[in-house]
C-alpha positions as CSV (number, residue, x, y, z in Angstrom):
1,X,21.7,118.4,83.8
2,X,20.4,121.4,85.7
3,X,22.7,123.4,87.4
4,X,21.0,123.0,90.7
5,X,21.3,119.4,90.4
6,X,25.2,118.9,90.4
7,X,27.2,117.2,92.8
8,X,30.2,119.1,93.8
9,X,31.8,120.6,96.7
10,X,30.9,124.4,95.6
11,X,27.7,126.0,95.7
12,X,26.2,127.8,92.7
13,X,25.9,131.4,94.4
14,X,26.6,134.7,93.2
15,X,29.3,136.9,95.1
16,X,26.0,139.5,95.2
17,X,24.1,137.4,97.3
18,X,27.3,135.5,99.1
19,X,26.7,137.1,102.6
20,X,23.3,138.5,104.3
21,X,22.6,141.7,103.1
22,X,20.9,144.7,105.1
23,X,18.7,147.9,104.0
24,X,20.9,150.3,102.8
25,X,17.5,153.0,103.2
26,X,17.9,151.6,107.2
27,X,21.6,152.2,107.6
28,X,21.9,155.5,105.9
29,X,24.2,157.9,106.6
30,X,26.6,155.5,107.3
31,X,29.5,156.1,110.0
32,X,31.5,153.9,108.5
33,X,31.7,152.6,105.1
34,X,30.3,149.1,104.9
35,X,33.7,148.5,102.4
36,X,36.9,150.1,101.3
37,X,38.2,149.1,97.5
38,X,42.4,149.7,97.2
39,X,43.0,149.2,94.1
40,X,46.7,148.7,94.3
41,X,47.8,148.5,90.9
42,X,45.7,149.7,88.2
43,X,47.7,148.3,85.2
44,X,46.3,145.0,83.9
45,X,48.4,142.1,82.1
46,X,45.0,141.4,80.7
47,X,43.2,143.4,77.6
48,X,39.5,142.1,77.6
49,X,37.8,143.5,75.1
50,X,34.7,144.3,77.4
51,X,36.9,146.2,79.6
52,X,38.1,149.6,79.3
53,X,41.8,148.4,79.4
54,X,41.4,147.3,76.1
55,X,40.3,150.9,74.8
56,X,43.6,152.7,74.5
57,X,42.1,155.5,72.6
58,X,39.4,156.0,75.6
59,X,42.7,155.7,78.4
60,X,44.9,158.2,76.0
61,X,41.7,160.5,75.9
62,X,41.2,161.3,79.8
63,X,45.3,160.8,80.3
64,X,45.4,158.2,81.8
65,X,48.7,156.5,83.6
66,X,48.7,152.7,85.3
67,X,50.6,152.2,87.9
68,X,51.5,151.0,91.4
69,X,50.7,152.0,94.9
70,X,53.8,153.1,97.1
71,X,53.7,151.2,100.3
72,X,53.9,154.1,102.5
73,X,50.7,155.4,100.9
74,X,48.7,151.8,101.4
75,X,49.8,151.6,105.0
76,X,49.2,155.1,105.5
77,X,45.1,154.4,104.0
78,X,44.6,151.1,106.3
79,X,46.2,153.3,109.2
80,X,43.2,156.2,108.5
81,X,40.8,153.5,108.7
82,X,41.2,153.3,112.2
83,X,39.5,156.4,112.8
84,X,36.0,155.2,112.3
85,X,34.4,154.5,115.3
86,X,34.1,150.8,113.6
87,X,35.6,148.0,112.0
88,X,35.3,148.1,108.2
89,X,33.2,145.2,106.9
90,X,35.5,144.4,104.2
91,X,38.4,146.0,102.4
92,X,38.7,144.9,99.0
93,X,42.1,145.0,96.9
94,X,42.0,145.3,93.0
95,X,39.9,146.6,91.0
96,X,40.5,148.7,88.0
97,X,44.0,146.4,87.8
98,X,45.3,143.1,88.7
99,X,46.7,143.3,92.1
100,X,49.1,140.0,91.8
101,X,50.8,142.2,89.7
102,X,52.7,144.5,92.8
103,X,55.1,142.4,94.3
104,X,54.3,143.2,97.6
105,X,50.9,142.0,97.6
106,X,51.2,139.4,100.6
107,X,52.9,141.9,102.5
108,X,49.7,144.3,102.5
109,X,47.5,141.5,103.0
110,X,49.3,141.2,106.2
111,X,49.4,144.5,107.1
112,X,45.7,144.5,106.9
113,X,45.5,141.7,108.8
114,X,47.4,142.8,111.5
115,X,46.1,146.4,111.7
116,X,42.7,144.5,113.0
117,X,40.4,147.8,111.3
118,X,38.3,145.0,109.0
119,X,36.7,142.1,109.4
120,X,37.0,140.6,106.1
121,X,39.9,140.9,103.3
122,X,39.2,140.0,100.0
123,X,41.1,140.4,96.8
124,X,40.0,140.2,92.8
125,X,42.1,138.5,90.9
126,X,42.4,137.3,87.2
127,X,44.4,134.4,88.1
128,X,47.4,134.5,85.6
129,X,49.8,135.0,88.2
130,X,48.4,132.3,90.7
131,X,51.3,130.6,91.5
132,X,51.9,127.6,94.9
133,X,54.6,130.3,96.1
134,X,52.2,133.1,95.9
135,X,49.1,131.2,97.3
136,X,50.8,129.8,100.3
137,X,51.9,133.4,100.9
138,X,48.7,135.3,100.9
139,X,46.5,132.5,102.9
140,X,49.4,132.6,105.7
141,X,49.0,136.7,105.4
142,X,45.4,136.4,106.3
143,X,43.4,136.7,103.4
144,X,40.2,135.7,103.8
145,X,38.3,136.1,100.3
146,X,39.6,135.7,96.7
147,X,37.8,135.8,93.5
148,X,39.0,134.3,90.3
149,X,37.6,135.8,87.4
150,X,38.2,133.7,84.5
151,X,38.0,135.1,80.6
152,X,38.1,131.6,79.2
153,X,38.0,127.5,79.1
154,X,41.3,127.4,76.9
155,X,44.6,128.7,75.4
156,X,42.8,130.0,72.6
157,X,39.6,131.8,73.8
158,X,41.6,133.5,76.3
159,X,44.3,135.2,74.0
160,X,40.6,135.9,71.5
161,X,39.4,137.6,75.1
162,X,42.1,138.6,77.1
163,X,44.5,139.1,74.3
164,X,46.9,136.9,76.0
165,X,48.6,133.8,75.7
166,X,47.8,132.0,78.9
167,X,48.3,128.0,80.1
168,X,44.9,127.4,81.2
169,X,45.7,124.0,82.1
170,X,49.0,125.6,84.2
171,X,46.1,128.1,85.3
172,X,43.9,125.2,86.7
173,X,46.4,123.5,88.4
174,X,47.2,126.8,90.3
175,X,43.8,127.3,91.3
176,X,43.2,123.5,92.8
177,X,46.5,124.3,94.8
178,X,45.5,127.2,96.3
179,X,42.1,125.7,97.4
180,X,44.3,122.5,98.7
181,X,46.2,125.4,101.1
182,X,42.8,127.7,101.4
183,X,42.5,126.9,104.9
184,X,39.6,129.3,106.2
185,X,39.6,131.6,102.7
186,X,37.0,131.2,100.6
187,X,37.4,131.0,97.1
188,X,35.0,132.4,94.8
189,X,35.4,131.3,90.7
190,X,33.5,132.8,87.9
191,X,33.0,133.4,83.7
192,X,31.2,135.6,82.1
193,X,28.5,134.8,79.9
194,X,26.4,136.8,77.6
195,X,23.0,135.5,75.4
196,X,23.8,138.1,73.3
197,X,26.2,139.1,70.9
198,X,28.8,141.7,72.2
199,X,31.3,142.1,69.6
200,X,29.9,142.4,65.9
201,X,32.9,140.4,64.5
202,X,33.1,137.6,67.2
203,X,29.2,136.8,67.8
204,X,30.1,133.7,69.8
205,X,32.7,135.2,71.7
206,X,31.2,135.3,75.2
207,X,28.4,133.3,74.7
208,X,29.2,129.5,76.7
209,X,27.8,126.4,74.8
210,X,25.7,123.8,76.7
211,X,29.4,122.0,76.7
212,X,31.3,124.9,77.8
213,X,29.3,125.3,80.9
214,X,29.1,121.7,81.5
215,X,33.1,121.5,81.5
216,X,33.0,125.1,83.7
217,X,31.3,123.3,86.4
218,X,32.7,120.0,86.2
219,X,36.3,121.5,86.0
220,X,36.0,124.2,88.8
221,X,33.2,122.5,90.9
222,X,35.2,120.7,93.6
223,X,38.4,123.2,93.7
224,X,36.5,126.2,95.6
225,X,34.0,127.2,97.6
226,X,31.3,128.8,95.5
227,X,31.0,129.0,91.8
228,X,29.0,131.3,89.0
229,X,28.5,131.8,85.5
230,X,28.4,135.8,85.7
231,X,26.4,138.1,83.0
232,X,28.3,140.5,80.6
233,X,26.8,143.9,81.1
234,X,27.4,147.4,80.6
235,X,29.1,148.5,83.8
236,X,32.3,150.3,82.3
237,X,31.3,154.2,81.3
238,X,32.3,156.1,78.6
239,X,34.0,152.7,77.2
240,X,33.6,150.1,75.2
241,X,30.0,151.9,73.8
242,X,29.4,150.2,70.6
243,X,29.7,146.6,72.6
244,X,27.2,147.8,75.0
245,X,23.8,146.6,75.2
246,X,21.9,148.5,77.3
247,X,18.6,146.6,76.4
248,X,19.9,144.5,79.0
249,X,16.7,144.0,81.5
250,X,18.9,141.5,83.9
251,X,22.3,142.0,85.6
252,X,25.2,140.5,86.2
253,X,24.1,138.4,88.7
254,X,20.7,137.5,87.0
255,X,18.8,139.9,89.1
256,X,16.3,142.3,87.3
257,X,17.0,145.5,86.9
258,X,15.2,148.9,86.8
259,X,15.7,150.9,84.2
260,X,17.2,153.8,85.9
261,X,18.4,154.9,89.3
262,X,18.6,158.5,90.0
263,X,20.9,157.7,93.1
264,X,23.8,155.7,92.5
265,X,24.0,153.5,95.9
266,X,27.6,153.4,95.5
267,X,28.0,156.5,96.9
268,X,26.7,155.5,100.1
269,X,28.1,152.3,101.1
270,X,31.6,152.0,100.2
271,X,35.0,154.3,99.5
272,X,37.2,153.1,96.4
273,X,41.3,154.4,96.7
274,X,42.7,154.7,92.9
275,X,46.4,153.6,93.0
276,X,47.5,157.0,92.5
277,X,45.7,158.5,96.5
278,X,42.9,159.8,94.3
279,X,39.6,158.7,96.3
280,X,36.5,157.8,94.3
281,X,33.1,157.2,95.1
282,X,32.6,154.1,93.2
283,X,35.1,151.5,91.7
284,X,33.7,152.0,88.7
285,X,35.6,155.6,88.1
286,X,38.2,153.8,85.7
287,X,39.1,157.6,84.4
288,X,39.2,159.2,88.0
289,X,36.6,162.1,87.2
290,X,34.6,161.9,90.2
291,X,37.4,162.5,92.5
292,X,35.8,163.1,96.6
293,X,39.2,163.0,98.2
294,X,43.2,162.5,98.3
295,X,44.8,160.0,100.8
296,X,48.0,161.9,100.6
297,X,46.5,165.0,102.5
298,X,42.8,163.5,103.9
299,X,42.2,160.6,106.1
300,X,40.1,158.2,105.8
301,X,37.0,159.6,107.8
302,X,37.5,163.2,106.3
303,X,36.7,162.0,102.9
304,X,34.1,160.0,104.1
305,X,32.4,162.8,105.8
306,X,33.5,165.6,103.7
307,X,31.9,168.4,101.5
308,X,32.6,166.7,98.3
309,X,31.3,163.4,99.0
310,X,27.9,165.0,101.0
311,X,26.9,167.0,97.7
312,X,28.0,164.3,95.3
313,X,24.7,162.4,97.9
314,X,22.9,165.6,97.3
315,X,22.9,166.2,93.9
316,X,21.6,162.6,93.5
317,X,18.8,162.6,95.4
318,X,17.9,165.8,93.9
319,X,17.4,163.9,90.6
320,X,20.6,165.4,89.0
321,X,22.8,162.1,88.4
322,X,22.2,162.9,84.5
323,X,24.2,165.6,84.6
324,X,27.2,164.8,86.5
325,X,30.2,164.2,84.2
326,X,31.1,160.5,84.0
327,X,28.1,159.2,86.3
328,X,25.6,160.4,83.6
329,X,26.8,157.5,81.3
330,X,27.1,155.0,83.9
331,X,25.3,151.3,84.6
332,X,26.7,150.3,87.6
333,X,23.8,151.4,89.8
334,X,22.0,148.6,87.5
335,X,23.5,146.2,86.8
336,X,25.7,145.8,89.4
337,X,24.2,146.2,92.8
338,X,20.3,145.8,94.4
339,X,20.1,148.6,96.2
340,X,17.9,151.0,95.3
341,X,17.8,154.3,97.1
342,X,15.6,156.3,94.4
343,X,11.8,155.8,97.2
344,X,13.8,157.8,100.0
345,X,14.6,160.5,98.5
346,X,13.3,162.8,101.4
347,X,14.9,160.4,104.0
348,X,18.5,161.1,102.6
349,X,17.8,164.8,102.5
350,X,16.9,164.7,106.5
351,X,19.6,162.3,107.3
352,X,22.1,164.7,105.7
353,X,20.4,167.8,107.3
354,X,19.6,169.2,103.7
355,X,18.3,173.0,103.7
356,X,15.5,174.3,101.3
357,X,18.3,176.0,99.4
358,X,20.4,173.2,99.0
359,X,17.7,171.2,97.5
360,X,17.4,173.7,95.0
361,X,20.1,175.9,95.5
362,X,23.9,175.2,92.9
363,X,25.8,171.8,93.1
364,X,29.3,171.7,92.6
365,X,29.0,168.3,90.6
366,X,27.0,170.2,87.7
């Protein structure tokens, strides 16, 4: 059966192309970020071998320490938002970690939700600690958005994955409760798929058979709201290299991909918060290299329309993403995203006000 041919309540759509999108070129510079990623806690239950949590060399290499958001800090970032002249499109909560993790998740849902500075508030989630406690208490917080990302369709190819032991069919059962309670959320439930093999021992590993996808859909197809069978790709830098195939010429949503962006779109849409107040340009800084900003002494609209962040822009559109540390090694602006900024060039250099000698002049991000 084709997958546009089956009967259930969830549409077949990719969280890329969930909501209307706009011209970035059109928009640019933005006065407010069109999103804002916290990433509340960056530690991870999970250990997926495509993901750089399961690197522990690559972690112990740039230093780095999971942990928790403080609350004061959180409420002190969704307070700053307020000083954009607008409402945030989205805020976003986990990322880098699993966010069911810190206990006072709901809490910070509603503190979103009561702060009125966003329109939308969605969360990431890997779904181990889906639970009808926990699902009754974020829907009545206010979220509006949640994505499950599953790493497999049983007990065993999630601890070969994920390096877990998990109930999956404890796992399902959660998920069909909270879309029983979703009232106005929409729930959004992926796997990732690859036609390719990713690990040289484990060819198969994340490659779904015929009957695999047929048991995806048929399992997941009436308990949410929209559904996808996502791509494995290269979006994790300096990570996981070997497993990387960067022959890749579609996405993770299926879309084709250029073979390389000079600008990284990232950079102009959205501002990511690393659980530690580090701010980041882009979710994808797992190492926090290209830091722009720090909660704990910046607001919100400082970082945004800072020095930092303005010749990170810069140095892009002057053709010099190669040789910023950490964003030289980087997918993302691939594989993840449409958006393609590389034709207006000269645009972003008026919009910023660019001088002659900053376009040729010393960047601080070489």
């Amino acid at each position: 059966m084709n997958e546009e041919d089956r009967v259930m309540s969830a549409s077949i759509t990719p969280r890329l192309y969930s909501s209307k999108k706009v011209a970035l070129e059109d928009r640019i510079p933005l006065p407010t970020p069109f999103s804002v990623h916290i990433d509340v806690c960056s530690a991870c239950n999970f250990k997926c071998s495509f993901c750089f949590h399961a690197d522990t060399q690559a972690k112990r290499d740039v230093g780095l320490v999971s942990g928790k958001m403080p609350m004061d800090l959180f409420k002190k970032i969704v307070d700053d938002l307020k000083g954009f002249d607008d409402p945030i499109k989205k805020i976003k909560i986990g990322n880098n970690g699993e966010p069911m993790i810190h206990g006072e998740l709901p809490q910070m849902i509603d503190y979103i939700n009561k702060s009125n500075v966003t329109e939308i508030i969605e969360i990431f989630t890997n779904g181990s600690y889906l639970s009808p406690e926990v699902n009754v208490a974020m829907i009545e917080a206010g979220l509006d958005i949640i994505n499950v990302s599953l790493e497999g369709l049983s007990d065993q190819r999630f601890l070969e994955v994920a390096g877990v032991k998990v109930d999956f069919n404890d796992m399902i059962e959660n998920i069909a409760h909270l879309y029983s309670v979703r009232k106005n959320c929409k729930m959004y439930v992926k796997i990732a798929d690859k036609t390719s093999p990713l690990d040289k021992d484990r060819t198969d590993m994340f490659v779904l058979s015929d009957d695999e996808r047929e048991y995806f859909y048929n399992t997941f197809g009436d308990i949410c709201d929209e559904i996808f069978i996502e791509k494995v790709a290269p979006q994790w830098s300096e990570v996981q290299l070997e497993k990387q195939n960067k022959d890749d010429t579609t996405g993770i949503f299926g879309q084709e991909i250029k073979e390389y962006k000079d600008i990284c779109p990232f950079t102009f849409m959205y501002l990511q918060y690393n659980s530690n107040g580090t701010v980041s340009p882009c979710t994808l800084d797992w190492p926090n290299k290209v830091i722009i900003g720090d909660a704990y002494k910046e607001t919100a609209k400082e970082i945004w329309t800072g020095g930092k962040l303005r010749d990170l822009r810069i140095a892009m559109a002057r053709g010099e993403r190669e040789g910023i540390n950490f964003c030289n090694h980087c997918s993302a602006p691939m594989v993840c995203v449409d958006e393609d900024l590389d034709p207006f060039k000269d645009k972003i250099f008026d919009v910023l006000e660019v001088s002659e000698e900053e376009k040729s002049g010393d960047n601080q991000w070489l």
